[in-house]
PDB file as gemmi writes it, atoms N, CA and C in Angstrom:
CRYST1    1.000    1.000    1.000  90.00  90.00  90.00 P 1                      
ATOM      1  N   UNK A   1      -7.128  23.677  -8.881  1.00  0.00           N  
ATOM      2  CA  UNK A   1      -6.872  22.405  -8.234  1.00  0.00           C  
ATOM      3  C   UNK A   1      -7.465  22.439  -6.823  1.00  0.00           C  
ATOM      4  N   UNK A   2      -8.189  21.153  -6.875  1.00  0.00           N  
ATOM      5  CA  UNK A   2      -8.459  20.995  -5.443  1.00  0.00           C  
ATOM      6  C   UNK A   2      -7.519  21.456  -3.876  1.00  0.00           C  
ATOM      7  N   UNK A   3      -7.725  22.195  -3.358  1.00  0.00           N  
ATOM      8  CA  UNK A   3      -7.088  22.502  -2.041  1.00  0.00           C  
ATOM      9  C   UNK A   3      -7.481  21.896  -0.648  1.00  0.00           C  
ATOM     10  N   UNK A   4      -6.532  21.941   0.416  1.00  0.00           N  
ATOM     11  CA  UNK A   4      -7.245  21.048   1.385  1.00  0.00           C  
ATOM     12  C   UNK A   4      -6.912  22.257   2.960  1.00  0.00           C  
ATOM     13  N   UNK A   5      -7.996  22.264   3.714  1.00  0.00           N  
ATOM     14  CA  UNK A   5      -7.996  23.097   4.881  1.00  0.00           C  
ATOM     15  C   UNK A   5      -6.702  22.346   5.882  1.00  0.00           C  
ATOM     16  N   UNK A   6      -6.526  23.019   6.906  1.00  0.00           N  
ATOM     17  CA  UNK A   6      -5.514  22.341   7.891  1.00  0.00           C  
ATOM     18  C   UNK A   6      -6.230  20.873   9.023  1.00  0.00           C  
ATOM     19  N   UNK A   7      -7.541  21.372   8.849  1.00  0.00           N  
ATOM     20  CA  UNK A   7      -8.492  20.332   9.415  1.00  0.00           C  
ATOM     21  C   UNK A   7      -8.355  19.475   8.587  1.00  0.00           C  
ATOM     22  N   UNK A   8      -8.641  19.045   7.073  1.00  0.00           N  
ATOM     23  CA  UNK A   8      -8.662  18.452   6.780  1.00  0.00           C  
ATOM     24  C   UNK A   8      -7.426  17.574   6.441  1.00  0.00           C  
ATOM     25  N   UNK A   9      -6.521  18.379   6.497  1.00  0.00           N  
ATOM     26  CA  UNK A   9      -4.944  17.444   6.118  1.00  0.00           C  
ATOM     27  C   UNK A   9      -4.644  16.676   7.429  1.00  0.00           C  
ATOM     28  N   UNK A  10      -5.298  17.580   9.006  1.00  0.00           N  
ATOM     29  CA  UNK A  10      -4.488  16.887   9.601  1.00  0.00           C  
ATOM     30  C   UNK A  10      -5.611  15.344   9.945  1.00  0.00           C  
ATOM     31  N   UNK A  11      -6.995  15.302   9.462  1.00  0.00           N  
ATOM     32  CA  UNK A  11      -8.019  13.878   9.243  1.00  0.00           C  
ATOM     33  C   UNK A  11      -7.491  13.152   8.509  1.00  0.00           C  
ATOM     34  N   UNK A  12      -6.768  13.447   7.126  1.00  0.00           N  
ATOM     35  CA  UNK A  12      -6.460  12.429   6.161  1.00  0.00           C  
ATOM     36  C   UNK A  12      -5.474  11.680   6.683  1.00  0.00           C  
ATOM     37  N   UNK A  13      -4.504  12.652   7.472  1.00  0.00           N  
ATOM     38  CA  UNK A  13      -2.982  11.684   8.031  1.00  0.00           C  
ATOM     39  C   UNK A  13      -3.425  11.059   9.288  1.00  0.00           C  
ATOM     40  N   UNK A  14      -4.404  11.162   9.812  1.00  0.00           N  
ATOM     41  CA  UNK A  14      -4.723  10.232  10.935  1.00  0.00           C  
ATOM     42  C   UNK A  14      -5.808   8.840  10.807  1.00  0.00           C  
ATOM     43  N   UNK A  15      -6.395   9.112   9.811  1.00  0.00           N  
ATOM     44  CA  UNK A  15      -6.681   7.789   8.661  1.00  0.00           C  
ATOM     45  C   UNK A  15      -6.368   7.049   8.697  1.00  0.00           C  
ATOM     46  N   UNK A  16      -5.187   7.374   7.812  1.00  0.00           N  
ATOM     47  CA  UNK A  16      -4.169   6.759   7.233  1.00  0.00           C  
ATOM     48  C   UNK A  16      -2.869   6.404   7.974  1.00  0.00           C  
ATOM     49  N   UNK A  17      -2.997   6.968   9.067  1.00  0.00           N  
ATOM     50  CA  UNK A  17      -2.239   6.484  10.351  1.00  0.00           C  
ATOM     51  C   UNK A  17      -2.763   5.250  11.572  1.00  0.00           C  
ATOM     52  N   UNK A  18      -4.181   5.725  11.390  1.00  0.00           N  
ATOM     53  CA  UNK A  18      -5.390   4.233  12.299  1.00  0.00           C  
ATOM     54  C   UNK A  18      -5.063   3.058  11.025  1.00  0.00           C  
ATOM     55  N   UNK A  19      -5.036   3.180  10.163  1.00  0.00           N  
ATOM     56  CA  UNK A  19      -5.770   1.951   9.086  1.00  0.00           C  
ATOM     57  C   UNK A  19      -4.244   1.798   8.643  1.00  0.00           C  
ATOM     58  N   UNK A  20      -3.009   2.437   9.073  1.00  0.00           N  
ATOM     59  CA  UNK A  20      -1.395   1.671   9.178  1.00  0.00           C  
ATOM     60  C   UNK A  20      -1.815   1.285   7.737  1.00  0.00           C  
ATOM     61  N   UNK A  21      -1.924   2.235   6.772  1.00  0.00           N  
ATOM     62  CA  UNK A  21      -1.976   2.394   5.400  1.00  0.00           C  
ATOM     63  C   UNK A  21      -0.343   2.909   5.153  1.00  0.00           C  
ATOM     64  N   UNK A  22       0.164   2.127   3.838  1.00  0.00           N  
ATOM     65  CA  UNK A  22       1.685   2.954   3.536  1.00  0.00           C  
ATOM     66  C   UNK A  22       1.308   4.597   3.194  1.00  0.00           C  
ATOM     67  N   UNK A  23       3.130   4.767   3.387  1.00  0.00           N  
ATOM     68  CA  UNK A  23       3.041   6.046   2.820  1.00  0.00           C  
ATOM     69  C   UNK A  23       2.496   6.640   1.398  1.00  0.00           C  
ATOM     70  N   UNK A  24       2.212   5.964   0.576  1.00  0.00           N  
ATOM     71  CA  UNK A  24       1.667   5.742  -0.343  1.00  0.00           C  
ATOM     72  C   UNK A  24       0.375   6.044  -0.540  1.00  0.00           C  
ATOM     73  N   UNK A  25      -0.466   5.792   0.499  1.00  0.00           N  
ATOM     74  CA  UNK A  25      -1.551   5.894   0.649  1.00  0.00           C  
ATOM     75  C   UNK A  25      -2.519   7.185   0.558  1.00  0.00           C  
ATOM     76  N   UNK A  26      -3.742   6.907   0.468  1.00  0.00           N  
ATOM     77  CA  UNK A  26      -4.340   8.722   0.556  1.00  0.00           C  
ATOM     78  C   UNK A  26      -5.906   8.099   0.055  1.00  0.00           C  
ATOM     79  N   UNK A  27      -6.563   9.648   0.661  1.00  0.00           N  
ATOM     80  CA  UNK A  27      -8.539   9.239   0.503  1.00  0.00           C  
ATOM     81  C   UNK A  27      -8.198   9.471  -1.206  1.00  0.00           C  
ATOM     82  N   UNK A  28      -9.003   8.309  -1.560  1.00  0.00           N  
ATOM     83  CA  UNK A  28      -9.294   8.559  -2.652  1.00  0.00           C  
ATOM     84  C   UNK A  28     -10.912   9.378  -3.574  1.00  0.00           C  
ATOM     85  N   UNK A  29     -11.327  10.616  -3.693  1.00  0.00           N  
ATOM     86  CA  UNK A  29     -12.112  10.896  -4.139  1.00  0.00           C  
ATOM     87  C   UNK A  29     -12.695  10.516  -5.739  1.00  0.00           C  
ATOM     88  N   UNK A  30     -14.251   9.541  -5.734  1.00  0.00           N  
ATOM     89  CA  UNK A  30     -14.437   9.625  -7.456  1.00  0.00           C  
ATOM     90  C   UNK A  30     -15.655  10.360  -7.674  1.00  0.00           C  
ATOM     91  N   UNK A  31     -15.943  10.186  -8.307  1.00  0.00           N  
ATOM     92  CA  UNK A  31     -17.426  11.164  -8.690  1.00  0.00           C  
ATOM     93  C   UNK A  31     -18.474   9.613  -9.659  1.00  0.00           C  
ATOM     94  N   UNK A  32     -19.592  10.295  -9.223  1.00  0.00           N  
ATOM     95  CA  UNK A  32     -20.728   9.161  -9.441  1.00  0.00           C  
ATOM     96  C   UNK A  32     -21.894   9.766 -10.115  1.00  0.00           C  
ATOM     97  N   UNK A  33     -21.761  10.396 -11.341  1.00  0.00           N  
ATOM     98  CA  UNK A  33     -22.649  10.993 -12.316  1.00  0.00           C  
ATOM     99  C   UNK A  33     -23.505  10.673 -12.335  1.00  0.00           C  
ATOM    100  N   UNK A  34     -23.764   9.495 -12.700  1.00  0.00           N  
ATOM    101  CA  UNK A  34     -25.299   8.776 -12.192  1.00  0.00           C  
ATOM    102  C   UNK A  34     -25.969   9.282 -11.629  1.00  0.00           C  
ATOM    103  N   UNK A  35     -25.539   8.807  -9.648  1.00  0.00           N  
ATOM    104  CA  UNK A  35     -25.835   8.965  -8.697  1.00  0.00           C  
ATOM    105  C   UNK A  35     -26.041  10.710  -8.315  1.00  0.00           C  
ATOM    106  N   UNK A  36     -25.137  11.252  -8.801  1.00  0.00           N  
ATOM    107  CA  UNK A  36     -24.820  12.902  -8.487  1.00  0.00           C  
ATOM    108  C   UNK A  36     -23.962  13.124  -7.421  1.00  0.00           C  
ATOM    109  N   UNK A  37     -22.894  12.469  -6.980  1.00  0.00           N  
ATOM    110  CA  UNK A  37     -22.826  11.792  -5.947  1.00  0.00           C  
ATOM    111  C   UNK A  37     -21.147  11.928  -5.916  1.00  0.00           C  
ATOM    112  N   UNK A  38     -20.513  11.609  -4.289  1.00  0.00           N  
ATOM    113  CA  UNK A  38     -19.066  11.972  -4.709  1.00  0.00           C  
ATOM    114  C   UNK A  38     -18.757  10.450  -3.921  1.00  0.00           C  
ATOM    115  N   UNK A  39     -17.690   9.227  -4.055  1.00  0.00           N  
ATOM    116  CA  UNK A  39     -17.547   8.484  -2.875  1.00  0.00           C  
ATOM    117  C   UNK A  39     -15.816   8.602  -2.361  1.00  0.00           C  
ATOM    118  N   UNK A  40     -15.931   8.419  -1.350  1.00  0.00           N  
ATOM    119  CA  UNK A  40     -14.428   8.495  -0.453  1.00  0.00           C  
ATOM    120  C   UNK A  40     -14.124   7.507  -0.024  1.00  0.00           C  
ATOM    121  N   UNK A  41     -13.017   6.941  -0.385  1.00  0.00           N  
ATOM    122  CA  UNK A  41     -12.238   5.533   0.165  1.00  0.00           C  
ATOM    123  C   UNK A  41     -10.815   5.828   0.219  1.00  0.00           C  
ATOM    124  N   UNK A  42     -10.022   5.199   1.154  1.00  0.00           N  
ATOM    125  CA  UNK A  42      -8.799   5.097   1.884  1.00  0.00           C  
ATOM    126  C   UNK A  42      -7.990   3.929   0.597  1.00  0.00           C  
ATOM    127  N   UNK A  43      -7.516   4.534  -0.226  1.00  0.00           N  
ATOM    128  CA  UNK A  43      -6.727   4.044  -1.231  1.00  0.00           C  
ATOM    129  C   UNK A  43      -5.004   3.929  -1.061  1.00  0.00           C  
ATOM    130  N   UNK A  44      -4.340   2.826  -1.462  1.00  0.00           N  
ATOM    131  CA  UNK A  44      -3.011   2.331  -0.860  1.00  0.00           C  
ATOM    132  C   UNK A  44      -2.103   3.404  -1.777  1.00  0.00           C  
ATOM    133  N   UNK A  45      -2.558   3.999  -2.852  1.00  0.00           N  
ATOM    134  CA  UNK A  45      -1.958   4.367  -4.148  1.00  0.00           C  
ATOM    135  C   UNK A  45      -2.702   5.331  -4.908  1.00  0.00           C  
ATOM    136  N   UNK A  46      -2.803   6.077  -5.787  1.00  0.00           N  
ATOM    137  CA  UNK A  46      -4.074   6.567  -6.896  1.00  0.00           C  
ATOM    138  C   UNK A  46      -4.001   5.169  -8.035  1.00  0.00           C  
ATOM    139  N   UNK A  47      -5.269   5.511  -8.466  1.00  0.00           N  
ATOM    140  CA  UNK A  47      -5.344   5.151  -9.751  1.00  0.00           C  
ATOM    141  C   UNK A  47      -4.363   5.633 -11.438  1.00  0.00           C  
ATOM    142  N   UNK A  48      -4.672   4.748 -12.057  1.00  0.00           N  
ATOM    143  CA  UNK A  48      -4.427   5.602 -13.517  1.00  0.00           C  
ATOM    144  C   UNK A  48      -5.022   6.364 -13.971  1.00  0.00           C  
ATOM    145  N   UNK A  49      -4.919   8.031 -13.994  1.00  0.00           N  
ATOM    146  CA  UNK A  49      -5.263   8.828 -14.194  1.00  0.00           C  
ATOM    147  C   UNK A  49      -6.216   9.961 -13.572  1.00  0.00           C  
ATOM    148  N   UNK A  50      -5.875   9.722 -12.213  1.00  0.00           N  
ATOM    149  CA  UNK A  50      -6.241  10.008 -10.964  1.00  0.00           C  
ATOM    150  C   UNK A  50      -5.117  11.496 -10.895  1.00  0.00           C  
ATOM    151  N   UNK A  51      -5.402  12.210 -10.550  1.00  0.00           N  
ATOM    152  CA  UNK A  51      -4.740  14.212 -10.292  1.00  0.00           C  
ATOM    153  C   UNK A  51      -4.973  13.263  -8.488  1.00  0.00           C  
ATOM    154  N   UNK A  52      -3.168  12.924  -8.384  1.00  0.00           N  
ATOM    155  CA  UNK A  52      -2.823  13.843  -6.904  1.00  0.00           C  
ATOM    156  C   UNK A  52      -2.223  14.710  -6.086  1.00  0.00           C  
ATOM    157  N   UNK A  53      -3.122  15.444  -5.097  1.00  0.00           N  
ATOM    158  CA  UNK A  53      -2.884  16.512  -4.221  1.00  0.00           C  
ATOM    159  C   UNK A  53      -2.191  16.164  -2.682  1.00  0.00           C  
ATOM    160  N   UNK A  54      -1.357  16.822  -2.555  1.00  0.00           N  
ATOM    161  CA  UNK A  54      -0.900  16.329  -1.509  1.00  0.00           C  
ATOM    162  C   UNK A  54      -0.509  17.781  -0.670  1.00  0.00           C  
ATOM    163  N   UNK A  55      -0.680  17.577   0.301  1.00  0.00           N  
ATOM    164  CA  UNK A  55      -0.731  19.198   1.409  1.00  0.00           C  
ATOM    165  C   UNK A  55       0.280  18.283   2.592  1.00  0.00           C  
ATOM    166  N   UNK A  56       1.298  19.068   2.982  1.00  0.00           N  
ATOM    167  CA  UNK A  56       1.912  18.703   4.046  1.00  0.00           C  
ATOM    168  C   UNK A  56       1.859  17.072   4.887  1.00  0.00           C  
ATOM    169  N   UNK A  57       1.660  15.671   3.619  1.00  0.00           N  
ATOM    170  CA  UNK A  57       1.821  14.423   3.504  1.00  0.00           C  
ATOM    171  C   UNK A  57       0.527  13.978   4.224  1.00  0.00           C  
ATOM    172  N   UNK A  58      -0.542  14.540   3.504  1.00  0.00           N  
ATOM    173  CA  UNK A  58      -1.994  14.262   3.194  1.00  0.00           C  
ATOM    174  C   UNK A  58      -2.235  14.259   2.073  1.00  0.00           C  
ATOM    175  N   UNK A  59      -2.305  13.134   1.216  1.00  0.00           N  
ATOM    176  CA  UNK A  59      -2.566  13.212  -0.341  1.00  0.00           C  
ATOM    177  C   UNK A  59      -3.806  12.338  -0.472  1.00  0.00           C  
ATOM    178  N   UNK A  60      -5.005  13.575  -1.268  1.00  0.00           N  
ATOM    179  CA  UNK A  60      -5.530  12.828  -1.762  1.00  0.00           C  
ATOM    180  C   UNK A  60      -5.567  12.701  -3.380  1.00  0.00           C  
ATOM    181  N   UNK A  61      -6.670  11.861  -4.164  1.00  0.00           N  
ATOM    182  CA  UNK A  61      -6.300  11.039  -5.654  1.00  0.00           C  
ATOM    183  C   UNK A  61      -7.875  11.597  -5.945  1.00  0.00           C  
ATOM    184  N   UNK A  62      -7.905  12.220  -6.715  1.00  0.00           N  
ATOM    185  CA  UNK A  62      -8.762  12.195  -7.578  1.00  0.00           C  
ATOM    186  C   UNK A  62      -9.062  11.578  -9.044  1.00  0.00           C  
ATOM    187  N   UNK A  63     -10.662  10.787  -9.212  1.00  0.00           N  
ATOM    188  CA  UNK A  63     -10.532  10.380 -10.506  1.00  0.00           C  
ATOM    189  C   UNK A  63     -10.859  11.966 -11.138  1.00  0.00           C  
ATOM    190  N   UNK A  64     -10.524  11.478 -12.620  1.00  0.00           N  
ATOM    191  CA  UNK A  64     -10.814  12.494 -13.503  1.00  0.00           C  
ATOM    192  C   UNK A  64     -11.882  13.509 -13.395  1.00  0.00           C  
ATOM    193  N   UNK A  65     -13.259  13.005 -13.377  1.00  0.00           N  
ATOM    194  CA  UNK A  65     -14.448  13.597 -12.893  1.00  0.00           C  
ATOM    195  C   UNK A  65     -14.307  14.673 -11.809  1.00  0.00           C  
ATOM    196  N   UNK A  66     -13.989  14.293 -10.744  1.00  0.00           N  
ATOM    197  CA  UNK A  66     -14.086  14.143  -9.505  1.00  0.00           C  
ATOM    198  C   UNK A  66     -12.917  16.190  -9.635  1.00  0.00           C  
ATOM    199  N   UNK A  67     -11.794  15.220 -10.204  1.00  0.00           N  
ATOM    200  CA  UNK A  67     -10.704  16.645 -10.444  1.00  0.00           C  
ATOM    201  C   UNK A  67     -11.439  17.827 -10.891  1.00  0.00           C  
ATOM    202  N   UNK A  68     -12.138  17.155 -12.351  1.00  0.00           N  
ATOM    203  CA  UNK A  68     -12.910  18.630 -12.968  1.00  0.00           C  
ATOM    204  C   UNK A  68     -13.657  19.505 -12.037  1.00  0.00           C  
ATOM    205  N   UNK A  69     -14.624  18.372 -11.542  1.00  0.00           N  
ATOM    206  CA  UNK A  69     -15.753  19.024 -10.608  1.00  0.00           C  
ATOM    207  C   UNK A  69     -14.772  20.025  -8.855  1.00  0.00           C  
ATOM    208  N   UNK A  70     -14.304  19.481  -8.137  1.00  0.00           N  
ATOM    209  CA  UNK A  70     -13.496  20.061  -7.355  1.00  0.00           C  
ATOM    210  C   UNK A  70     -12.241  21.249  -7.797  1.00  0.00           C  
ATOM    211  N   UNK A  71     -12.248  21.462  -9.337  1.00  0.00           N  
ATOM    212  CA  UNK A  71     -11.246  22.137  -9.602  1.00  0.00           C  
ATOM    213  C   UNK A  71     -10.565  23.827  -8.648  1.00  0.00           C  
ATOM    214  N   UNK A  72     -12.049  24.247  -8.320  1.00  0.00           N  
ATOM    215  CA  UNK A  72     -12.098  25.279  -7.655  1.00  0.00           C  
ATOM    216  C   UNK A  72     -12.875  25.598  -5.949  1.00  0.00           C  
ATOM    217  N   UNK A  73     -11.933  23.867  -5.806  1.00  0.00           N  
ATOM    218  CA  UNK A  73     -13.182  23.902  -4.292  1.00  0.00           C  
ATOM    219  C   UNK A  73     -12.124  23.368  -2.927  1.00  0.00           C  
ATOM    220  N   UNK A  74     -12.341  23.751  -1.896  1.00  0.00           N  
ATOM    221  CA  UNK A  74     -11.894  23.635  -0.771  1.00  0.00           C  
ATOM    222  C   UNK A  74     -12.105  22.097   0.057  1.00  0.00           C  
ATOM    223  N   UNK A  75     -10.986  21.345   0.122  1.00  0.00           N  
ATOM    224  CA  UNK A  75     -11.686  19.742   1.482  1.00  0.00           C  
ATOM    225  C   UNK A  75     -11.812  20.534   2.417  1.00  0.00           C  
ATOM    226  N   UNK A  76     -12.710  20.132   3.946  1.00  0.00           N  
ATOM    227  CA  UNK A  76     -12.579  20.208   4.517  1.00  0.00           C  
ATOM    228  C   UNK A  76     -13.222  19.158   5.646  1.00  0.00           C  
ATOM    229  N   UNK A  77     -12.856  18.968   6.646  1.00  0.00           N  
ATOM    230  CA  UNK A  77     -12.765  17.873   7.734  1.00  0.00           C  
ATOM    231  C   UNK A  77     -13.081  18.224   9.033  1.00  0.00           C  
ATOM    232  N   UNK A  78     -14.123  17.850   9.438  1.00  0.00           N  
ATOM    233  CA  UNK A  78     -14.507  17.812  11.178  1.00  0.00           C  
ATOM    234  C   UNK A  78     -14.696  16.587  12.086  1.00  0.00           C  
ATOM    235  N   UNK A  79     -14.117  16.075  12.846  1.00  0.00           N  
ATOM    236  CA  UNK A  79     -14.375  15.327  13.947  1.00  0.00           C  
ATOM    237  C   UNK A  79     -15.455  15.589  15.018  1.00  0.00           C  
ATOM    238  N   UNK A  80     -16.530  14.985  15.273  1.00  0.00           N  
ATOM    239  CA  UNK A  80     -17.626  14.778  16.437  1.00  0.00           C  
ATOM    240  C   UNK A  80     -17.003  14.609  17.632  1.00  0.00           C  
ATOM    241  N   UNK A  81     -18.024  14.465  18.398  1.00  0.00           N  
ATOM    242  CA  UNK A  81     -17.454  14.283  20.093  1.00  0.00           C  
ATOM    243  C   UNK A  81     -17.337  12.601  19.898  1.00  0.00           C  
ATOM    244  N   UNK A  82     -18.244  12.051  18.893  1.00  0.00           N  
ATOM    245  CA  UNK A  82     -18.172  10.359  18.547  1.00  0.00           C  
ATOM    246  C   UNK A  82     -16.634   9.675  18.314  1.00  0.00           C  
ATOM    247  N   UNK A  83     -16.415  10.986  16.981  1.00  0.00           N  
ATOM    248  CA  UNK A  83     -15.075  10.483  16.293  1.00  0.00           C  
ATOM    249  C   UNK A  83     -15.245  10.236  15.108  1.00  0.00           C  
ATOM    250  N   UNK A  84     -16.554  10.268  14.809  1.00  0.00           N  
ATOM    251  CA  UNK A  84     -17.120  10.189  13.197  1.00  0.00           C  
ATOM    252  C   UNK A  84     -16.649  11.470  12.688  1.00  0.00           C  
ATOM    253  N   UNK A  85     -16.278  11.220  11.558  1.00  0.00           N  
ATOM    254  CA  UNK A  85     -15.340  11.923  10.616  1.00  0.00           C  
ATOM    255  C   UNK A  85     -16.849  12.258   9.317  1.00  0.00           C  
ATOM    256  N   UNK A  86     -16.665  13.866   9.188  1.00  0.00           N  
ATOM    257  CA  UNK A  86     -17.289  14.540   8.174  1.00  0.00           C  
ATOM    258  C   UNK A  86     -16.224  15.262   6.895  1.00  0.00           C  
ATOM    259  N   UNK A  87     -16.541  14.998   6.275  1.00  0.00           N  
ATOM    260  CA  UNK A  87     -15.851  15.880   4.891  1.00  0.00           C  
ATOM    261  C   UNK A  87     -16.798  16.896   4.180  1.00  0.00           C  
ATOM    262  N   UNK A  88     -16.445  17.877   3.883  1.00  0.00           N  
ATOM    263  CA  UNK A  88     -17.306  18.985   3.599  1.00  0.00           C  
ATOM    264  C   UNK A  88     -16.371  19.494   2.749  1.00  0.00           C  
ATOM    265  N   UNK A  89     -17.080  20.420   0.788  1.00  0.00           N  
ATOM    266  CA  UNK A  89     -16.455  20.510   0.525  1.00  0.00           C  
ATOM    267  C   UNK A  89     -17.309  21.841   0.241  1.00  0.00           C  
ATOM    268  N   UNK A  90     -16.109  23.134  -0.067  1.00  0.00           N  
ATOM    269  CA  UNK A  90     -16.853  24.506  -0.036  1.00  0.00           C  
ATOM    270  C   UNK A  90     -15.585  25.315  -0.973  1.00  0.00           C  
ATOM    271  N   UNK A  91     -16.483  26.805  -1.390  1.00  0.00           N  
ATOM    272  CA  UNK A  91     -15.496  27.222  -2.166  1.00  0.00           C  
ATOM    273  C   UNK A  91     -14.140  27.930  -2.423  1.00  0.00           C  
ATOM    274  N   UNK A  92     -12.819  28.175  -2.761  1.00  0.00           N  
ATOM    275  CA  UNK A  92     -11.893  28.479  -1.998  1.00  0.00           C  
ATOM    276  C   UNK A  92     -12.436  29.944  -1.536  1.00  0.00           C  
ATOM    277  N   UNK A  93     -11.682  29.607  -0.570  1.00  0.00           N  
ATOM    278  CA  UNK A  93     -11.685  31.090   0.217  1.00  0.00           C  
ATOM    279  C   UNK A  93     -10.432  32.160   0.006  1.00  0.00           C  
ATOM    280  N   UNK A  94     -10.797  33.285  -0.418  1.00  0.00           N  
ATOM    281  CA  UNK A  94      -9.741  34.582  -1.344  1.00  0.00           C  
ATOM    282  C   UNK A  94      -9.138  34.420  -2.777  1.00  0.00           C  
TER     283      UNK A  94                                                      
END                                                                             
C-alpha cells in the first residue's frame, strides 16, 4: 500500500486546509494509461472503488489503477520558496 512521507502528510492537510475542503476530503490520485500519466485533484470524498490511505488525517483516494501501480511506492511533497507544491513519488525506503 501506498505510504506517505511526513512532508507529504503535512502538504495534503494544508491543501485541504487553504481550499476549507471538509474533513472528508483528500488528493485524489488516478492513473491515465493512455497518457502514462498520474493526475492529482483535491477531492471532497473518494470515489467508488477508490483504496483510501490516510496517515495522521492526510488521506489520500486512489483509483484502482493508480492503487496497483503505487502499491509499493512512497508520496512525497516539497514546497518552493514560490509555494508551488511538488509531489514526487519514490520507492519505500527499508
Amino acid at each position: 500500500m501506498l505510504t506517505m512521507t511526513e512532508n507529504a502528510v503535512f502538504v495534503i492537510r494544508e491543501i485541504a486546509a487553504q481550499q476549507q475542503a471538509p474533513e472528508s476530503a483528500g488528493l485524489r490520485i488516478a492513473a491515465d494509461p493512455t497518457a502514462g500519466s498520474l493526475t492529482l485533484t483535491l477531492a471532497d470524498q473518494p470515489d467508488l472503488g477508490d483504496q483510501v490511505v490516510d496517515s495522521s488525517g492526510a488521506r489520500v483516494f486512489l483509483d484502482p489503477d493508480a492503487a496497483t501501480l503505487l502499491q509499493d511506492k512512497a508520496l512525497d511533497a516539497a514546497v518552493d520558496d514560490d509555494g508551488g507544491v511538488q509531489f514526487g513519488i519514490a520507492a519505500k525506503s527499508g
